[in-house]
Every structure is written in structure tokens, then in C-alpha cells.
N, C-alpha and C positions, 0 to 999 in steps of 0.2 A: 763536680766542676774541677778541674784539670787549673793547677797552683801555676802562676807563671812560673816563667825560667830566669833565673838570675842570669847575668851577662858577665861571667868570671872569663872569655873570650877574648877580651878589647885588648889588639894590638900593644906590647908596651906597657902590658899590665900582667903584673905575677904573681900570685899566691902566696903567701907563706907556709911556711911547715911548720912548727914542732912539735916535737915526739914526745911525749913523755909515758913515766911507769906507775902504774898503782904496787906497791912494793909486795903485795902476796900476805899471806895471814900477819898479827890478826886483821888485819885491817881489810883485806879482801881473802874469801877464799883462794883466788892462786893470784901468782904476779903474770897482771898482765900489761900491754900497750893502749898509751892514748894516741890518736894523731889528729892534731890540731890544726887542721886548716883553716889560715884568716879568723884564726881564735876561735873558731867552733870543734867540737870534738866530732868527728866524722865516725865514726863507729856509731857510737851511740844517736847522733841524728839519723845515719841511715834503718837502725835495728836496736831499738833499745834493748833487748836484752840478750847482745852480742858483749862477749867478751873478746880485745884483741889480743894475737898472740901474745907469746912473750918476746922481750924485744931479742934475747939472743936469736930466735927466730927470724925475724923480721930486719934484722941490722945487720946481721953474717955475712961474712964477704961475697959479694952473687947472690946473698940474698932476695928474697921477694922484691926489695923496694928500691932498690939496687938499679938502674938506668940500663939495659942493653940493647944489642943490634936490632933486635927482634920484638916489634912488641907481643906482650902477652898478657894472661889476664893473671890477675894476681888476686889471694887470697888475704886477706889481713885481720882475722879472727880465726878461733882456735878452730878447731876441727868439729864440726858440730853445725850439720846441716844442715837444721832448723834454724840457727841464729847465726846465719856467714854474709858476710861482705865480702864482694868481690868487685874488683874497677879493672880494666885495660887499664896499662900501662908501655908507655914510651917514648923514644927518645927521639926527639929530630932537632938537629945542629946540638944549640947551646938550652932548647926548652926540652923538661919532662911534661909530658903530659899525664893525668889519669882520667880517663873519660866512663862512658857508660857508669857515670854518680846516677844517686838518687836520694839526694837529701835537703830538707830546706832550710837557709840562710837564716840570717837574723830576722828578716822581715818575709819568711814566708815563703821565698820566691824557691822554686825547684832546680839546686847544681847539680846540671848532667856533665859535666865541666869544668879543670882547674889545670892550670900551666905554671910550673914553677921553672924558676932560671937554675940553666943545672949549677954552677959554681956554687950559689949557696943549698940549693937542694943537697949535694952534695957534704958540703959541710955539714947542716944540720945533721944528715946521716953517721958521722965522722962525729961529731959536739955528743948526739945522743947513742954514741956507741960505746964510746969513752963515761960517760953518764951511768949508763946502765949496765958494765962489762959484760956487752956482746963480744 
């Protein structure tokens, strides 16, 4: 049986972000990226035993997560094709989108879908670059 879909869609409704870093030994074997969408760890719900980049990767100026003309898809775990997350990405007006998700919500439901407002998309990018020296 096929989980419903959450409705992260609705007009006037945006997603949060934040980034954060598991800092690398000893606490993890390498430093890697969390990304938090609406308080859930989106890695790990999509792929539990995906590791995400590290953020100088992922926060680099043009970086992956980085908003451009063109959408594309985007990679946000390490290199390791067994355990990778991948979404579309992109930008139209003032939302980012990242589409083609597949992960589920707090209650279950399946996000093939999440729009963030660029201004703070943005920033968090900007807040968690500085954070992490990317």
C-alpha cells in the first residue's frame, strides 16, 4: 500500500530549511551535512544510511543548493551510489523548489515536494556557510 502524500504545495505556504554539520571524528567518522526540512532530517528520512556532503561542498558559492536559471538535479550526499539522495532543483520568481522527494513526514504521509521562499532560503544558505566555513 502506497503512503499518502503530504501537501507541502498549499499556496502561501514555505518550508523551512536548516543546515546543520555532524562535525567529523570522533564523533562521526567524516564531517558531514544535515538538511532539515520543517524539522526533519531529509537525508536520513529519505536513505538511512546516506551520509550528506560536507557542507563546504554543498554551501560553495554556485554550489549544489545554490538557486539558478536552470533547474537541475542535485546531489546532496557523498559520492556513493548505493546510499545518494538526489531531488530537482529550482527556481521560479522569489520560490525555490526541490521536487522529485521521497520521504515521509512526521505522520507518515510521503514529500514528493517542498518550496522555500528564496530571501530566507537564501540566508540560511549564507547563516549555515558562515557556521560551517564553507
Amino acid at each position: 500500500m502506497r503512503a499518502a502524500t503530504a501537501d507541502r504545495t498549499t499556496p502561501g505556504t514555505a518550508s523551512t530549511l536548516l543546515l546543520g554539520a555532524c562535525p567529523g571524528p570522533p564523533a562521526c567518522t567524516a564531517l558531514h551535512s544535515y538538511l532539515f526540512v520543517d524539522g526533519l532530517d531529509l537525508i536520513t528520512r529519505t536513505n538511512a544510511t546516506a551520509l550528506g556532503a560536507p557542507p563546504a561542498e554543498l554551501l560553495r558559492p554556485g554550489g549544489p543548493l545554490h538557486p539558478a536559471d536552470r533547474p537541475r538535479t542535485v546531489r546532496v550526499t557523498v559520492a556513493d551510489a548505493a546510499a545518494e539522495v538526489r531531488f530537482q532543483l529550482r527556481l521560479r520568481s522569489r520560490t525555490v523548489t526541490w521536487s522529485d522527494l521521497a520521504y515521509p513526514d512526521a505522520d507518515g504521509h510521503l514529500v514528493e515536494e517542498v518550496r522555500f521562499d528564496l530571501p530566507r532560503y537564501l540566508a540560511e544558505l549564507e547563516h549555515a556557510a558562515l557556521r560551517f566555513g564553507a
